[in-house]
N, C-alpha and C positions, 0 to 999 in steps of 0.2 A: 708500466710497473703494476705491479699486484698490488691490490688493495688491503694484505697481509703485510705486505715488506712496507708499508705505512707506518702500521703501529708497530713493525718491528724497531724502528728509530728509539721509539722509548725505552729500549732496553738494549741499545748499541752504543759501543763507545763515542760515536760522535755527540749521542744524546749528553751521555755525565761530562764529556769535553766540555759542550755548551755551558752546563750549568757550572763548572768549576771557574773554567774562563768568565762566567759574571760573577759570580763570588769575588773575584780577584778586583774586576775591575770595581765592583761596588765597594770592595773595602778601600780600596784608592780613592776612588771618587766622594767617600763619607770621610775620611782621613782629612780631604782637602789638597793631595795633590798636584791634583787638576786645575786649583779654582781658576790661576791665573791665566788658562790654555782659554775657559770658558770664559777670563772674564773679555779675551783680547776678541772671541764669537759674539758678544754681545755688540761690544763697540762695530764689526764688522757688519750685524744685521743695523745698524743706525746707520751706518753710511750708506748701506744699500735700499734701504727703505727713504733715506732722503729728507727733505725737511718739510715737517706737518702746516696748517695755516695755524697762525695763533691769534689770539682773542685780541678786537680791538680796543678792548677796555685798558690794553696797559700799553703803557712808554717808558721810556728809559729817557733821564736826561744825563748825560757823560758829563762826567767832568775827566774830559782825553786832552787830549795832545795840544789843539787850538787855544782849550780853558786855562794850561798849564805856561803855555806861551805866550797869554797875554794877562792873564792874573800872577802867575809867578809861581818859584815852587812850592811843593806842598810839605806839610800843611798850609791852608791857608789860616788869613784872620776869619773869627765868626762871624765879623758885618758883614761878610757876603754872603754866606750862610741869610743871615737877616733879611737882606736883601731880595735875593730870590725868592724866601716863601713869600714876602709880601709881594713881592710879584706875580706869583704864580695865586694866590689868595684873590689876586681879581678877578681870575679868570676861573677859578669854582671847581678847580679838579676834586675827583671825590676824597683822593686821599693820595699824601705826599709821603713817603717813606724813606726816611736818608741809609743810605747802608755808610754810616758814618758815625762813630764812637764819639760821644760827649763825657767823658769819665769825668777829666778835671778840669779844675775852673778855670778862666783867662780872667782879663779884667775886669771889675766888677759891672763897670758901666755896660762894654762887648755883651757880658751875658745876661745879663737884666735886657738890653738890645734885643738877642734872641730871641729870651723867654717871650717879651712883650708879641714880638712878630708870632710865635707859634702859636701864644694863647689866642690871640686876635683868629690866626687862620682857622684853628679849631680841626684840622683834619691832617697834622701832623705827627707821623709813628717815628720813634727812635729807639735805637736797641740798645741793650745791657749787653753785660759780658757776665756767664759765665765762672762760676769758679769751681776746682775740680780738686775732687780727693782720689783715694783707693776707690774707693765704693762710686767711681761716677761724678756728676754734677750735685756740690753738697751748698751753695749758693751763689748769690744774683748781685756784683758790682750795678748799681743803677746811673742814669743819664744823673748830672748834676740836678739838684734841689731844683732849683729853679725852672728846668727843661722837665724833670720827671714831672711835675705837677701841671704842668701845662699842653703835654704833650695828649694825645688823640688816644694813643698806646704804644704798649711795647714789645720787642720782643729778644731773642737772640737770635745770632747770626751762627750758633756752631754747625758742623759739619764734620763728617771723617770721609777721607776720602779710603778707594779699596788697596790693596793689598799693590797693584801697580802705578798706584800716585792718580789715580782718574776717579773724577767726582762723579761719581752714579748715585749716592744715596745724598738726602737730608732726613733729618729727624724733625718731625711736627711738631713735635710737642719733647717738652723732660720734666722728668717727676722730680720734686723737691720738698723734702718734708712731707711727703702726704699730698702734693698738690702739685697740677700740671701749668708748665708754663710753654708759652706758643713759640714757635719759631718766627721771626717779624713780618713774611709776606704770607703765613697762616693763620696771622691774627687780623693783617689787614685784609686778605679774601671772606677769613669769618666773618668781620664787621661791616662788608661788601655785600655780603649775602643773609646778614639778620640773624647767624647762627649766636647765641650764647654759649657762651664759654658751660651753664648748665642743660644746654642740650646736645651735647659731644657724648658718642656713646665711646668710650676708649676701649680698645683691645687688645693687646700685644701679643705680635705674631697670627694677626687676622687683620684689623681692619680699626680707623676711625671711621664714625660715622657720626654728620651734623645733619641733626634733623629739622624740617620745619624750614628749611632755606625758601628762599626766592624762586629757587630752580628743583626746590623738591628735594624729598634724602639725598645727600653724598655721600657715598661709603668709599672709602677710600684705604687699598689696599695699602698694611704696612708689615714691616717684620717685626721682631722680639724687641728690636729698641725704639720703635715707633719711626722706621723710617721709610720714607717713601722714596721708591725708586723713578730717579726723574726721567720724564721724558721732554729729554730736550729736542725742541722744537726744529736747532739746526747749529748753523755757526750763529757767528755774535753779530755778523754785518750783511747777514740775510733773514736774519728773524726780527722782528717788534720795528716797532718806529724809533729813530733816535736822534736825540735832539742837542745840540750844543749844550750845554752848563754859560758858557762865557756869551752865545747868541742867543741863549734865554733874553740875558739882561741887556743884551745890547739891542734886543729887537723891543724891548720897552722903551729903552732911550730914545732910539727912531721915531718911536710913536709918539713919545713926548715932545719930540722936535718937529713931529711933522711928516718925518719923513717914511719911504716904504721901509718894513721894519724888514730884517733878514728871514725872521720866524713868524707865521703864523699863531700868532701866542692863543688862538681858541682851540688848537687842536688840544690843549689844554682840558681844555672844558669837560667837566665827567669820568675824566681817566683817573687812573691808578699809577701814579706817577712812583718810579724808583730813581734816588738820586743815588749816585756811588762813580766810583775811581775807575774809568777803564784807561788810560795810558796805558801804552804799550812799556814796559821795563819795570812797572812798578807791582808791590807785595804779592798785589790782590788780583795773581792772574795765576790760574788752573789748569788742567788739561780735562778736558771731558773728552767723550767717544768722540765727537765730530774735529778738536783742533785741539791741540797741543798749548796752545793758552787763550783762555776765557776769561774774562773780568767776572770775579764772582757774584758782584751784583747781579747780572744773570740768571743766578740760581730764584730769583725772587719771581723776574717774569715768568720763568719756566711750570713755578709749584703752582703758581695761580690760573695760568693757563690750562696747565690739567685738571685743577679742579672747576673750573669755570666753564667747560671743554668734556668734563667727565671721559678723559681719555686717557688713562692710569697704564702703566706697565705691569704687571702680575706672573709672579715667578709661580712655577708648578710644583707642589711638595714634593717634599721627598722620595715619599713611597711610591706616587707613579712615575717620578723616576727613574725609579729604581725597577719598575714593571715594565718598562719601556727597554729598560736595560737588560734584562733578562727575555722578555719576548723577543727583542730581535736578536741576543745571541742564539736562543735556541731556530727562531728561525733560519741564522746562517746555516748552524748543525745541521739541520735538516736541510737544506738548499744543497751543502757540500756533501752530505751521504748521498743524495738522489742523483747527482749529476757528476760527469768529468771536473776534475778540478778546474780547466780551463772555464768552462761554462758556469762553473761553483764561483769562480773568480767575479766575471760580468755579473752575477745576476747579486752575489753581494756588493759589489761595488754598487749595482742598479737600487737596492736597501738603502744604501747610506746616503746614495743621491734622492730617494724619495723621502726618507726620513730627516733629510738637512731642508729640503722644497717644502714641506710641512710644516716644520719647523720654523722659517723666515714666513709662510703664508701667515700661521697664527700670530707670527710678533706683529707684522704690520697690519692685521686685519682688525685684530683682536688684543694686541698688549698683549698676548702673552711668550714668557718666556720658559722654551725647553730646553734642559739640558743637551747640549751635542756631544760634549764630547766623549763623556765615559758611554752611550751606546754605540757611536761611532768605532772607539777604541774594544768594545765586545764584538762586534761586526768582523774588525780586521784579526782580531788575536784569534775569533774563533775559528774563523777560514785558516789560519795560518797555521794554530793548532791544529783542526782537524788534519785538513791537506797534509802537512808533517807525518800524521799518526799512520793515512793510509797510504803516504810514497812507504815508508818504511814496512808496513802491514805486506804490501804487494811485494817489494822486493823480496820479502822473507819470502814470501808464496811462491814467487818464481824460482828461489833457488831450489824449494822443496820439490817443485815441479820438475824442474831440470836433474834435479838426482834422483825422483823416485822413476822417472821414464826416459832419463837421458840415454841409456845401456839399448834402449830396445824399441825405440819409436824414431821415426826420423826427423831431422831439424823444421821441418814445416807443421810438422804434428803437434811438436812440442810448441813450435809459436801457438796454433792456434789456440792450444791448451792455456796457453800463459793469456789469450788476448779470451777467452772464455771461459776463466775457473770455476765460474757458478754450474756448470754441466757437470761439475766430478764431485760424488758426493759419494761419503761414507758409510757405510752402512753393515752390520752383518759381517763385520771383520775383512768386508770385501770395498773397491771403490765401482762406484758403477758408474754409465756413461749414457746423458742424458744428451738429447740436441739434432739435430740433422746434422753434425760437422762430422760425428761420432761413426756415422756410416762407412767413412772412408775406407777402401776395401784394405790398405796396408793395417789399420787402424784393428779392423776386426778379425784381422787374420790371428789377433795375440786372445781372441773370445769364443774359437770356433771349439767344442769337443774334443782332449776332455779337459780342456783347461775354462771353463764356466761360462761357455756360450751363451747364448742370450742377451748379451751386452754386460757380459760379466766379469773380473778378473779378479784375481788371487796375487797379490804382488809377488808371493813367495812360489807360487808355480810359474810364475812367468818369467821369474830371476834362473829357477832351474832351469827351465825351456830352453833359456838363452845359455845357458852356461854348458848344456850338455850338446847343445847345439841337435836337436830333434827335430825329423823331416818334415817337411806337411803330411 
C-alpha cells in the first residue's frame, strides 16, 4: 500500500465510522449501561488471577457451625463473649476485634462481666452502628456505656454492596458533622501501625494516605465516597488461619485439666484477631467475586491485609478510558479499510485478544483495573459498521460496473473489472484504464482510433460503436 492511501484513512468514511461508533459507545459506557457487564469482568479476572498469600499477622476466630452446636443458638449470652477475651488476654494477641453489635444492654451483672473482661484486656475494638438520613450517615448508635468506655476502639461495620448484590467496595472512613470516623478493621490496622487519626491525609476520589507508619507512607487508593476497592485475597476456607470460637475455650479447659488442648492457644500470640459469625444459613453471608457466600467478617481480614501487603486495586479514570476507547475503534477503522474484511475480522478480533491479555496482565501484576468492555464493544461495532458500509459501498460499485460496460465488454472482463475497480479512474470526462489486466487485446480493441486510443474511452462513443454496430 502507498504511503498516501495512509493518511487517506483520515478523511475516509471508515475514519468518521470509527469516531461516531466511540462516540456511541462512550456515551453508553458514561450513562452506566455497561456497569454490570464490567462489573461480572472484574469478578472473572479475580477467579483467574487466583488467590494472593495474605499477612500472617491476622486470624479469624469463627463462631460456625461446631460453636453453634455446642453453645447453642444464636444470639448467645455475653458470659462467653467474657469468657474468651479473658482467654484470649493471656495469650497477648495485639488486638481483638468482635464484628459483633453491643447496642443494648442485658443483665446488669452479664455486662459489668464484659465490661470488666475488656477493660482488663486493654486491646479490644467494637463497632457502632451507623445512622442514616437523605444526606448520608448523619450519626453514631455506640457499644453500651460500659463497653464504650472500655473498649481499645471503635469502629463501623457499613458497606454497600454493587449494583449486582457482590461486595467489591468498603468505605474507610465516613464524615459526620465535620469529622471522620473509621471503619472497624481501619482503625485497628491504624493503631497496628502507629498512624493517628491526625496524620491521615483524606481525599476523596484519590486516595487516604497514613503517614509516619511503621511500614512507611500508605497511600491508599479510594473513590468519591472513601471506598476502597477490596482485594480479596480468595474464598473464605483457603485464605487466613481459622480457628474455632467453641475450640478456643475448650482448648483452655484442656489446658486447665491437663490435658492436650484441641488448639494451640499461642498462635494467638501478636495477631489481629477478628471475631464474627460465619455459619453457613445465617444474616451475615455475601457474595463476593470469588463465592456466592462469604461471612462478612472477612471483609476486615481482607482491608488489612492490603494495607499491610500495600497491594490495593486501582481502577483507571475516566478519560483514559475513554482514550483507550477511542484509539482502538479508530485502530479497527483502519485495520478494516486496509484489509479484506475477512483478515479485517482476525486481526480485530487479534485487538481485543491483546487488549483483554493487557488488561488481566496489569490487574494481576499491578492492581490495576481497565475497562473491557465498552473498548471491546468499539472493536466489534466498529468492524461491523465499517464491514456493513463497504459490502454495501462495492455492491453499489459492481452494479454501476456491470451496466456502464455490461453492453460491450465480455463476462471475464467485467469480473476482472469488479475484482480491481481501483484501475478505472475518472477523469477528463473520460474513464481511463490503469493496470497490466487492461492490456487485454478484447479489452483495447474498444481504445484503438478514433474512439480515444491510448488507453482511453468515451462511454458515449463506445455506446454508439456498439449500437451502430462499426467494423474494425
Amino acid at each position: 500500500m502507498k504511503k498516501k492511501n495512509y493518511l487517506c484513512f483520515f478523511v475516509s468514511v471508515e475514519f468518521l465510522t470509527s469516531i461516531v461508533v466511540a462516540l456511541v459507545v462512550a456515551g453508553i459506557y458514561v450513562a452506566g449501561f455497561l456497569d454490570r457487564f464490567e462489573l461480572s469482568t472484574i469478578d472473572f479476572r479475580f477467579k483467574l488471577r487466583g488467590k494472593i498469600d495474605t499477612r500472617p499477622e491476622v486470624v479469624f476466630i469463627d463462631m460456625s457451625e461446631d460453636s453453634i452446636a455446642n453453645i447453642g443458638r444464636w444470639p448467645w449470652p455475653r458470659t462467653w463473649h467474657s469468657t474468651i477475651v479473658s482467654v484470649l488476654s493471656e495469650y497477648a494477641p495485639r488486638a481483638v476485634a468482635f464484628d459483633v453489635l453491643f447496642l443494648e444492654p442485658s443483665e446488669k451483672q452479664i455486662d459489668e462481666g464484659l465490661a470488666e473482661a475488656v477493660k482488663e484486656a486493654g486491646n479490644i475494638y467494637l463497632p457502632f452502628l451507623l445512622q442514616y438520613g437523605a444526606d448520608g450517615a448523619t450519626g453514631i448508635t455506640h457499644p453500651i456505656p460500659e463497653l464504650k468506655e472500655n473498649a481499645r476502639g471503635a469502629g463501623f461495620l457499613d458497606f454497600e454492596s454493587d449494583p449486582d448484590g457482590v461486595v467489591r467496595r468498603v468505605p474507610l472512613v465516613k464524615k459526620i458533622d465535620g469529622k471522620y470516623y473509621s471503619h472497624l478493621a481501619f482503625k485497628v490496622v491504624r493503631d497496628y501501625l502507629g498512624a493517628s487519626e491526625e496524620s491521615m491525609e483524606i481525599v476523596p476520589g484519590s486516595h487516604i494516605m497514613l503517614k509516619g507508619t511503621k511500614k512507611g507512607d500508605i497511600v491508599i487508593p479510594v473513590d468519591d465516597k472513601c471506598q476502597m476497592i477490596i482485594n480479596w485475597a480468595g474464598t473464605w476456607a483457603d485464605t487466613f488461619p481459622h480457628y474455632s470460637y467453641y475450640q478456643t475455650l475448650l482448648a483452655y479447659k484442656q489446658l486447665s485439666e491437663g490435658k492436650e488442648p484441641v488448639i494451640d492457644l499461642n498462635r494467638y500470640r501478636g495477631r489481629l484477631c477478628f471475631i464474627g459469625l460465619t455459619a453457613a444459613g445465617t444474616h451475615d453471608m455475601k457474595p463476593i467475586p470469588f463465592e456466592t457466600l462469604y461471612p462478612m467478617v472477612g471483609v476486615h481480614g481482607n482491608i488489612v491485609n492490603s494495607i499491610l501487603s500495600k497491594n490495593f486495586i486501582r481502577e483507571l479514570p475516566l478519560i483514559p478510558d475513554l482514550v483507550c476507547l477511542f484509539l482502538l475503534s479508530i485502530l479497527t477503522g483502519f485495520i478494516v479499510y486496509s484489509m479484506r474484511p475477512l483478515w479485517g475480522g482476525v486481526s480485530a478480533a487479534a485487538v481485543v485478544a491483546a487488549y483483554v491479555a493487557a488488561g488481566f496482565y496489569l490487574f494481576k501484576k499491578n492492581g490495576l483495573l481497565l475497562d473491557m468492555i465498552s473498548p471491546s464493544l468499539g472493536v466489534t461495532f466498529t468492524y461491523l459498521t465499517v464491514v456493513l458500509y463497504k459490502y454495501i459501498a462495492e455492491e453499489r460499485q459492481k452494479k454501476w460496473i456491470k451496466n456502464a460496460f455490461g453492453h460491450y465488454l465480455a463476462p471475464a472482463i467485467i469480473d476482472q473489472l469488479i475484482e480491481n475497480p481501483d484501475q478505472l479512474k475518472l477523469g477528463g470526462g473520460a474513464v481511463r484504464a490503469d493496470g497490466p489486466f487492461f492490456r487485454h487485446p478484447e479489452f483495447y480493441d474498444l481504445f484503438r482510433e478514433p474512439y480515444g486510443g491510448r488507453g482511453c474511452f468515451h462511454p458515449q462513443r463506445v455506446s454508439r460503436r456498439h449500437d451502430q454496430g462499426d467494423p474494425e
